[in-house]
mmCIF file as Biopython writes it, N, C-alpha, C and O atoms, coordinates in Angstrom:
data_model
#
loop_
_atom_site.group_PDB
_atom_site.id
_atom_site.type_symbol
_atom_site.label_atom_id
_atom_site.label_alt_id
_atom_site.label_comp_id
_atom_site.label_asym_id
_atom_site.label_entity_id
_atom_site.label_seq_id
_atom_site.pdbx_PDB_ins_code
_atom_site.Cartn_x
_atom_site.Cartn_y
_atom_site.Cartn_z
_atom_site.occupancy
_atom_site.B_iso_or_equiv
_atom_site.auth_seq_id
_atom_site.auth_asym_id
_atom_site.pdbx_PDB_model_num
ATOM 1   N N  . UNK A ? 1  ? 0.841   -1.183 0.000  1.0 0.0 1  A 1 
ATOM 2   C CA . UNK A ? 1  ? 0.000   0.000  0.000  1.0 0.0 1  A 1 
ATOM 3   C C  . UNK A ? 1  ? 0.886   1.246  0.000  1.0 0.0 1  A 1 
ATOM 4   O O  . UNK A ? 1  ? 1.856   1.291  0.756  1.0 0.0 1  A 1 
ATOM 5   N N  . UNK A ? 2  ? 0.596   2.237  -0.801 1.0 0.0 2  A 1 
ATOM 6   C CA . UNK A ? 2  ? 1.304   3.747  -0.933 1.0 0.0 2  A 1 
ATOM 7   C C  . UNK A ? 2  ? 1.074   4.778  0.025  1.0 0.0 2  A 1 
ATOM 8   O O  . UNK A ? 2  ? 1.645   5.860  -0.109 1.0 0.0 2  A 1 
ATOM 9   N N  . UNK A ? 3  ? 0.362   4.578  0.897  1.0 0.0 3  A 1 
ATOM 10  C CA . UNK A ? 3  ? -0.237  5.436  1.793  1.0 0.0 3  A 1 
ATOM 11  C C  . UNK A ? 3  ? 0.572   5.819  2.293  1.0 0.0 3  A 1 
ATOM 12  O O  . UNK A ? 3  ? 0.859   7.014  2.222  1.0 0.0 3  A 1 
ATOM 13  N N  . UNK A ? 4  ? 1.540   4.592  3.287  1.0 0.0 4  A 1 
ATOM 14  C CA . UNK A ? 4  ? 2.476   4.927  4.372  1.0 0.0 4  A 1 
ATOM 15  C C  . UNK A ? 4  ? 3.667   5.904  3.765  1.0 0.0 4  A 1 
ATOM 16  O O  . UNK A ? 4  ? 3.885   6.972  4.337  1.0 0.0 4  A 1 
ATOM 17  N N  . UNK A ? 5  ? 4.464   5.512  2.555  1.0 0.0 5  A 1 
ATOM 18  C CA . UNK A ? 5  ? 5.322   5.937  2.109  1.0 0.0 5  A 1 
ATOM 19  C C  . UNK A ? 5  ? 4.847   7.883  1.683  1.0 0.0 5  A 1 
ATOM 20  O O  . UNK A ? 5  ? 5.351   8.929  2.092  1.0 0.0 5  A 1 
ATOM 21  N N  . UNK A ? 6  ? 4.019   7.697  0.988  1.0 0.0 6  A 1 
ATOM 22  C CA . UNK A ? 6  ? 2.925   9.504  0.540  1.0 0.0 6  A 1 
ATOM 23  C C  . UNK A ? 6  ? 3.126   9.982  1.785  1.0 0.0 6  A 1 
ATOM 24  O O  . UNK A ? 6  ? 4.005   10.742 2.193  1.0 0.0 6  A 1 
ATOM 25  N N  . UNK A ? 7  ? 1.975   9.319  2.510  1.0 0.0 7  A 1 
ATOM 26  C CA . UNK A ? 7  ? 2.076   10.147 4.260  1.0 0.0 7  A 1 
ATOM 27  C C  . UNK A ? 7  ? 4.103   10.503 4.947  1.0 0.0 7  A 1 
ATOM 28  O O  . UNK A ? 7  ? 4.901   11.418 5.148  1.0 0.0 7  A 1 
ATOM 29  N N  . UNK A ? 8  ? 4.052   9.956  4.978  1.0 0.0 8  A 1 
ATOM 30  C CA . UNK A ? 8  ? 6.163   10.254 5.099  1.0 0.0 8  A 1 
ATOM 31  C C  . UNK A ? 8  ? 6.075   11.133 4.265  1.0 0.0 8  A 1 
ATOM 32  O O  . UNK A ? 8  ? 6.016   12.129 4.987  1.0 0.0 8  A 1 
ATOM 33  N N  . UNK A ? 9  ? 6.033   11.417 3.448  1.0 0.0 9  A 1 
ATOM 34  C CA . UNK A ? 9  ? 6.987   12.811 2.477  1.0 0.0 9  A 1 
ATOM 35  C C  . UNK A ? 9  ? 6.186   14.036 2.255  1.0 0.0 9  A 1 
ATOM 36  O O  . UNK A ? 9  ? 6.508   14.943 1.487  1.0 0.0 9  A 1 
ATOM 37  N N  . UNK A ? 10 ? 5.046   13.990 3.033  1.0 0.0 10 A 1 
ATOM 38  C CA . UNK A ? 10 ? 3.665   15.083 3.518  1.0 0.0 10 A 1 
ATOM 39  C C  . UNK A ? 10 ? 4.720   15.353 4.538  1.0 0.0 10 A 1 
ATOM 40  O O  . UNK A ? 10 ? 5.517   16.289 4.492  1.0 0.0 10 A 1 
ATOM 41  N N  . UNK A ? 11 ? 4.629   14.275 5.626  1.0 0.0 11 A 1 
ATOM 42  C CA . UNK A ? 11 ? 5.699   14.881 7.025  1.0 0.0 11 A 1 
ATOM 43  C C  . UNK A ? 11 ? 6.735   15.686 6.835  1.0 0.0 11 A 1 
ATOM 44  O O  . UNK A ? 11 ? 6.998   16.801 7.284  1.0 0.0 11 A 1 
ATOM 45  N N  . UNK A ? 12 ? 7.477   14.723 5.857  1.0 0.0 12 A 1 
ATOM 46  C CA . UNK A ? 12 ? 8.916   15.710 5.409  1.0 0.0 12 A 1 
ATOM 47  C C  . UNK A ? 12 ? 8.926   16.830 4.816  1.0 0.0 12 A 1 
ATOM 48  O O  . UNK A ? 12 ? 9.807   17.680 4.944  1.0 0.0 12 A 1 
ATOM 49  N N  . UNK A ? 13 ? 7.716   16.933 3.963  1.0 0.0 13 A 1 
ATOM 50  C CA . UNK A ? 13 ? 8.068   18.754 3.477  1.0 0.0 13 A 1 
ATOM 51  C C  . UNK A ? 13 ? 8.093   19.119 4.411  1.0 0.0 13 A 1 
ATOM 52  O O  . UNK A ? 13 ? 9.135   19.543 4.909  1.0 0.0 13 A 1 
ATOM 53  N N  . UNK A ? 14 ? 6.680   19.099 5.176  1.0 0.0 14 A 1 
ATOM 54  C CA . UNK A ? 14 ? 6.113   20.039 6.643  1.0 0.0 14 A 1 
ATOM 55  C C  . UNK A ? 14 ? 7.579   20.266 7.561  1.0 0.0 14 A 1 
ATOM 56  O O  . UNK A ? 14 ? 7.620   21.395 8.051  1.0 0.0 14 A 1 
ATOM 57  N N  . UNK A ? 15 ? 8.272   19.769 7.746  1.0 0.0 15 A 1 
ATOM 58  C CA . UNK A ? 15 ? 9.197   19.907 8.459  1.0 0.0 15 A 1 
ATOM 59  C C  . UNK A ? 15 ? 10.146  20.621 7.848  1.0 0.0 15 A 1 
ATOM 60  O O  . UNK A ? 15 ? 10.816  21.318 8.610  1.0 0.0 15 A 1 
ATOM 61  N N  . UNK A ? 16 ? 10.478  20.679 6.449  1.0 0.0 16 A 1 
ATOM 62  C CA . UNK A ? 16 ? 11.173  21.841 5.712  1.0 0.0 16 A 1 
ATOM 63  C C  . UNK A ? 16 ? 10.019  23.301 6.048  1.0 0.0 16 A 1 
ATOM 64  O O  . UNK A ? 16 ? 10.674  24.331 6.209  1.0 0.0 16 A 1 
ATOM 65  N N  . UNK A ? 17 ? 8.899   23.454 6.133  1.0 0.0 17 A 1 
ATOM 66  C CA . UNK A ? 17 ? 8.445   24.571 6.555  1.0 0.0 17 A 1 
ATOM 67  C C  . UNK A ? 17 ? 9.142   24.975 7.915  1.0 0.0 17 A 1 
ATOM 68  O O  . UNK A ? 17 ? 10.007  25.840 8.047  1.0 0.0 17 A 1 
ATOM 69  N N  . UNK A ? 18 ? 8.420   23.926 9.208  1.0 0.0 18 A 1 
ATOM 70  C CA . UNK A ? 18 ? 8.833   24.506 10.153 1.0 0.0 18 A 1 
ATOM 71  C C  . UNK A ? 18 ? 10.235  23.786 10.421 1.0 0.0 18 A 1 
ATOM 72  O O  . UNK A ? 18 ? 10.489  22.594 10.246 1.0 0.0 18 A 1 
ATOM 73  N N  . UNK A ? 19 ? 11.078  24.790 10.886 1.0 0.0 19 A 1 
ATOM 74  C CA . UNK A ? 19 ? 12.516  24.116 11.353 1.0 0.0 19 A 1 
ATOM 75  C C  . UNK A ? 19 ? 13.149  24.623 12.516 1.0 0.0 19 A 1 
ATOM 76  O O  . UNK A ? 19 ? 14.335  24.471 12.807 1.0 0.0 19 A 1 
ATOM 77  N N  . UNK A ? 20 ? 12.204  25.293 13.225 1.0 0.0 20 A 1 
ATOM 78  C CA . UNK A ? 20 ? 12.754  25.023 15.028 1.0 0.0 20 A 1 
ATOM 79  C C  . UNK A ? 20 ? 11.430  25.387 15.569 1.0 0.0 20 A 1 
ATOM 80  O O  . UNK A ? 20 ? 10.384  25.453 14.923 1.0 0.0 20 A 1 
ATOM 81  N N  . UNK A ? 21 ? 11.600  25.622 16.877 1.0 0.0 21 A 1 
ATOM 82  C CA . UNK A ? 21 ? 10.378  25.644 17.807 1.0 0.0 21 A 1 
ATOM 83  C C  . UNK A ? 21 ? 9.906   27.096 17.394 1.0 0.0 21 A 1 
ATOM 84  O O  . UNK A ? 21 ? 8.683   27.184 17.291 1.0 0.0 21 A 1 
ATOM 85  N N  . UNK A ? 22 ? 10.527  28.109 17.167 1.0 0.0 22 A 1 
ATOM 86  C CA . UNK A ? 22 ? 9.964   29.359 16.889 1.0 0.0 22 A 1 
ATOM 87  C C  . UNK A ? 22 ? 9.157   29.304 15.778 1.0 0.0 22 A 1 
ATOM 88  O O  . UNK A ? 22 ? 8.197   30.073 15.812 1.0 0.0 22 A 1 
ATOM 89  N N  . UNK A ? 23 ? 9.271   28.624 14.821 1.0 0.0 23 A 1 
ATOM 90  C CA . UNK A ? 23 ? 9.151   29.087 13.337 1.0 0.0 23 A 1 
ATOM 91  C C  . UNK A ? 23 ? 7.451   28.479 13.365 1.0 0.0 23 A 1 
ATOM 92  O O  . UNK A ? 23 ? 6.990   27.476 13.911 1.0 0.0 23 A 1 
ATOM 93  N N  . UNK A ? 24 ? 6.816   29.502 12.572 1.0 0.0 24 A 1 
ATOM 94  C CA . UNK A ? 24 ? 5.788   28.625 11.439 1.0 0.0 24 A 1 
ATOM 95  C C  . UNK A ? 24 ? 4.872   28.724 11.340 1.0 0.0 24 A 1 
ATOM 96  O O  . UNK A ? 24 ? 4.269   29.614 11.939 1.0 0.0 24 A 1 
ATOM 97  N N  . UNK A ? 25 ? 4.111   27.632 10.315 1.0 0.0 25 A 1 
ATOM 98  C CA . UNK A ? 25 ? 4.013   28.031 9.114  1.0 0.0 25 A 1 
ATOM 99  C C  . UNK A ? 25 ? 2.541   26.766 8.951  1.0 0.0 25 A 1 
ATOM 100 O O  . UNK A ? 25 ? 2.244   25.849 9.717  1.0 0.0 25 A 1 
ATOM 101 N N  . UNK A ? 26 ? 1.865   27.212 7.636  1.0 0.0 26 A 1 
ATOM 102 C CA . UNK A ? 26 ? 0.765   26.429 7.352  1.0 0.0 26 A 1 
ATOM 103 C C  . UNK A ? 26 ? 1.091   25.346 6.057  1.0 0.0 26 A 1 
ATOM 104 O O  . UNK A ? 26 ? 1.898   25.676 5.189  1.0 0.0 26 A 1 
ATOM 105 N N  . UNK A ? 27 ? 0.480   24.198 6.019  1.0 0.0 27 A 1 
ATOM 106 C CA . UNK A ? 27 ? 0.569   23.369 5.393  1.0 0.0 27 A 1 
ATOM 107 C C  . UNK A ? 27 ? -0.522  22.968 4.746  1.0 0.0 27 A 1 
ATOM 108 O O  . UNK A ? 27 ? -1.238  22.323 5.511  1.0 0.0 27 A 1 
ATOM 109 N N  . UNK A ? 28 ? -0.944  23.060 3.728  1.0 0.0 28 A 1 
ATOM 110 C CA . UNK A ? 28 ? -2.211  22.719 3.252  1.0 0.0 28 A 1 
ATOM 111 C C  . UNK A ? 28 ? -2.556  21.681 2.485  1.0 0.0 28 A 1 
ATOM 112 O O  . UNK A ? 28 ? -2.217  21.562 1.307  1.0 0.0 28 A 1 
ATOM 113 N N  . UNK A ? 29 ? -3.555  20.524 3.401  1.0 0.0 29 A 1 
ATOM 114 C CA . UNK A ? 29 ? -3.555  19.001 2.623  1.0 0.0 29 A 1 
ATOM 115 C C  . UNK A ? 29 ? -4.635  19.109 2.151  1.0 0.0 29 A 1 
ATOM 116 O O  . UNK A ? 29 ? -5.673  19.006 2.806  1.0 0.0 29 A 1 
ATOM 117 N N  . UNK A ? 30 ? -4.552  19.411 0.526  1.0 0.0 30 A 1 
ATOM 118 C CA . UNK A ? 30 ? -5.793  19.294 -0.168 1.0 0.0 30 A 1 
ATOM 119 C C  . UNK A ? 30 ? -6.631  18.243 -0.476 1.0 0.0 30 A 1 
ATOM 120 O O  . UNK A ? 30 ? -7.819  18.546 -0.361 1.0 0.0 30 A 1 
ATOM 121 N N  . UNK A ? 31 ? -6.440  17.228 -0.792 1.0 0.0 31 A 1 
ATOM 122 C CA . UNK A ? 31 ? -6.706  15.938 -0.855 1.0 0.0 31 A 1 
ATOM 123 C C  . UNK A ? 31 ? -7.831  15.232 -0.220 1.0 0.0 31 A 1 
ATOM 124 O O  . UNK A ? 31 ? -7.710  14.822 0.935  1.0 0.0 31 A 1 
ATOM 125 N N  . UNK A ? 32 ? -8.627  15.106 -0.709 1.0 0.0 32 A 1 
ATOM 126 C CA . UNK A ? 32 ? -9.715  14.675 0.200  1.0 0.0 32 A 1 
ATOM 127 C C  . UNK A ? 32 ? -10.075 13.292 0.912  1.0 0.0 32 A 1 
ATOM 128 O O  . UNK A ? 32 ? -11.073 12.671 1.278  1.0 0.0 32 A 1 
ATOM 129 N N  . UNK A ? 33 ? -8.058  13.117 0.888  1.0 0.0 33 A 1 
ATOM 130 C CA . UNK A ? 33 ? -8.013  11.388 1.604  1.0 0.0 33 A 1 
ATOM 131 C C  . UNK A ? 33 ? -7.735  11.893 3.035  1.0 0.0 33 A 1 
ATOM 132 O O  . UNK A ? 33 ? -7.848  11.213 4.055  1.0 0.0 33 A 1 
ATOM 133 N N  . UNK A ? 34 ? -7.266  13.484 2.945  1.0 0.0 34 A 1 
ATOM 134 C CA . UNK A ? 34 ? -6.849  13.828 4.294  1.0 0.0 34 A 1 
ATOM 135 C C  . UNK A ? 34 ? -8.048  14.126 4.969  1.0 0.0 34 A 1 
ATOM 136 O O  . UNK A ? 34 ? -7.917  15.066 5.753  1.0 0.0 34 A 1 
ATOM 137 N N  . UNK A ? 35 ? -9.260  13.595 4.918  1.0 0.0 35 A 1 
ATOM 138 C CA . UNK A ? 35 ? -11.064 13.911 5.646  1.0 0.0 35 A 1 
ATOM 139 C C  . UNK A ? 35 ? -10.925 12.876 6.001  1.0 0.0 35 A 1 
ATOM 140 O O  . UNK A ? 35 ? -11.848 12.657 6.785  1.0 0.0 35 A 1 
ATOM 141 N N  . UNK A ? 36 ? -9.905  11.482 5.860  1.0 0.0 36 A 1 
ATOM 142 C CA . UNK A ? 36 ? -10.801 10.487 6.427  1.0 0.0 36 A 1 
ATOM 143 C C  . UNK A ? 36 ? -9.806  10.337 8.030  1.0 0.0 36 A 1 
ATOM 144 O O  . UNK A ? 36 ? -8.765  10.884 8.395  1.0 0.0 36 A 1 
ATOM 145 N N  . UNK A ? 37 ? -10.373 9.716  8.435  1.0 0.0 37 A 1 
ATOM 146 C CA . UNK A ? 37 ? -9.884  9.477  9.672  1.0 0.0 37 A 1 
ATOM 147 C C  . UNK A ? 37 ? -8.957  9.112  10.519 1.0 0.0 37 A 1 
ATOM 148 O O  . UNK A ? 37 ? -8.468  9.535  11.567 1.0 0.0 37 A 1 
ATOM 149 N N  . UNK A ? 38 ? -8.766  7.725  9.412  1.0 0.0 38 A 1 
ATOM 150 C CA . UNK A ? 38 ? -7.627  6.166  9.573  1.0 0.0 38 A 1 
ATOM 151 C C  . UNK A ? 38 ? -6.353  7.060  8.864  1.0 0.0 38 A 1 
ATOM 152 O O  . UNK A ? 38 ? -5.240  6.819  9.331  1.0 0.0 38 A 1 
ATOM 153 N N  . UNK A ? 39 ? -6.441  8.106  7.736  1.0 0.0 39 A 1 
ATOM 154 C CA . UNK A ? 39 ? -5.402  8.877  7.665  1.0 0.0 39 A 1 
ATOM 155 C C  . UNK A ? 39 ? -5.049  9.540  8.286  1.0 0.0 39 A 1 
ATOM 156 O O  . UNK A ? 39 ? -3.836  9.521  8.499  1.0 0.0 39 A 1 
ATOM 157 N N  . UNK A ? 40 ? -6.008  10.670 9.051  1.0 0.0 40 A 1 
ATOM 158 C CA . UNK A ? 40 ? -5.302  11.708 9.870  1.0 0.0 40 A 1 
ATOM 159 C C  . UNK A ? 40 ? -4.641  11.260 11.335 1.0 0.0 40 A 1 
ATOM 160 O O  . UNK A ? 40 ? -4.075  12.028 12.113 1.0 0.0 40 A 1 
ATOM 161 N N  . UNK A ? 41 ? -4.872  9.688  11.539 1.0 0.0 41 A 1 
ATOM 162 C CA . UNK A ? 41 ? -4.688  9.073  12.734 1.0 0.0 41 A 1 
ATOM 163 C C  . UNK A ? 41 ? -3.250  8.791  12.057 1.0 0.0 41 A 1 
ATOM 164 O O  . UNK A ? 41 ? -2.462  8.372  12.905 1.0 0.0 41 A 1 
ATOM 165 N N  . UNK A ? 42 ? -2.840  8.872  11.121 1.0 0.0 42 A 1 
ATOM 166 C CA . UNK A ? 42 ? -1.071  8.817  10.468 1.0 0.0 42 A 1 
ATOM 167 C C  . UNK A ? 42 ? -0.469  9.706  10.791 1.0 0.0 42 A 1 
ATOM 168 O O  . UNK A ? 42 ? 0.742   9.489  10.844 1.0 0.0 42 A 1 
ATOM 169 N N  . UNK A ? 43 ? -0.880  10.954 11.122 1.0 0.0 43 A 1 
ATOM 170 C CA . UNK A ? 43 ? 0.003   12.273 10.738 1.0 0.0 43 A 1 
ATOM 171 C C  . UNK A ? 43 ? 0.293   12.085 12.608 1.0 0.0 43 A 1 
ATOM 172 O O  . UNK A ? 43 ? -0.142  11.334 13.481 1.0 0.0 43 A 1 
ATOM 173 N N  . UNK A ? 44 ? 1.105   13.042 12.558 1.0 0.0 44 A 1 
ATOM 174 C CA . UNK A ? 44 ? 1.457   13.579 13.790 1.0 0.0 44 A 1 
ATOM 175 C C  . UNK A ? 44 ? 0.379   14.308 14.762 1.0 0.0 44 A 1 
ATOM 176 O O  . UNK A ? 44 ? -0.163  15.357 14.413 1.0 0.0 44 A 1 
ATOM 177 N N  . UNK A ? 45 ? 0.049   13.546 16.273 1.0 0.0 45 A 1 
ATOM 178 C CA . UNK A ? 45 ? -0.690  14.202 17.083 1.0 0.0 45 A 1 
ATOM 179 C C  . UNK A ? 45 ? -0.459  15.634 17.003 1.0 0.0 45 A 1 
ATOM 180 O O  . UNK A ? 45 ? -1.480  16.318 17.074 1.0 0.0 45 A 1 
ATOM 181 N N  . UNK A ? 46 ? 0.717   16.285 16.862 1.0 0.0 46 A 1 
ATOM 182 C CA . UNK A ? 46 ? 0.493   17.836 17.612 1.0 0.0 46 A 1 
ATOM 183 C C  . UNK A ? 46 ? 0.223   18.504 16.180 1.0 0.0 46 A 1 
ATOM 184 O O  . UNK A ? 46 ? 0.679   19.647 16.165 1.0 0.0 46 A 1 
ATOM 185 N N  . UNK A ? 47 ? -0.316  18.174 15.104 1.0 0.0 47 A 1 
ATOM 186 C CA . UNK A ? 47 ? -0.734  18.782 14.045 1.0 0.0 47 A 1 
ATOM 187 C C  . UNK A ? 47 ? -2.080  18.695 14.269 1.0 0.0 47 A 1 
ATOM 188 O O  . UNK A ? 47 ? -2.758  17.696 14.509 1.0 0.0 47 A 1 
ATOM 189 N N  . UNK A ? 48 ? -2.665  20.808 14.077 1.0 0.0 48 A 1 
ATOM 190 C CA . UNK A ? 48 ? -3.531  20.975 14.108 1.0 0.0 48 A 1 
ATOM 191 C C  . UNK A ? 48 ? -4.669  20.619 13.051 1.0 0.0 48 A 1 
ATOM 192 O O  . UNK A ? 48 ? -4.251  21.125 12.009 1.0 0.0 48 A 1 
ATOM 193 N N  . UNK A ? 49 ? -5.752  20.079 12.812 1.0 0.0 49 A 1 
ATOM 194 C CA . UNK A ? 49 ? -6.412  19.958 12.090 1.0 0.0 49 A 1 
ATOM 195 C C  . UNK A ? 49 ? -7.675  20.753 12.174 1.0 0.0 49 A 1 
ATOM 196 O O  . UNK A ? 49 ? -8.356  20.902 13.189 1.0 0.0 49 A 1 
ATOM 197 N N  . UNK A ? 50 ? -7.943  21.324 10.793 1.0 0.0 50 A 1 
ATOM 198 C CA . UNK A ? 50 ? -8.744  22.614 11.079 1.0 0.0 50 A 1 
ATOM 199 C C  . UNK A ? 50 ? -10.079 22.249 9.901  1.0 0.0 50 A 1 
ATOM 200 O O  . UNK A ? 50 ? -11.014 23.038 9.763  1.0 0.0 50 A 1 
#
């Protein structure tokens, strides 16, 4: 499945946005795989979802 590997390199830009505790910045997951659930339970807890 491609999910796991996609989801990893979503993480990795995001982390070229923010790059220390001061910084940052918005990330915008257009995708309307990022509504479902079992995905957003992939990403990182301290990412806000709005």
């Amino acid at each position: 499945m491609y999910l796991y590997p996609g989801l990893q390199k979503v993480v990795q830009a995001a982390g070229r946005v923010i790059r220390t505790e001061r910084d940052q910045g918005v990330v915008h997951l257009i995708d309307d795989r990022y509504r479902r659930a079992d995905v957003r339970r992939l990403l990182p807890r301290w990412w806000q979802v709005r």
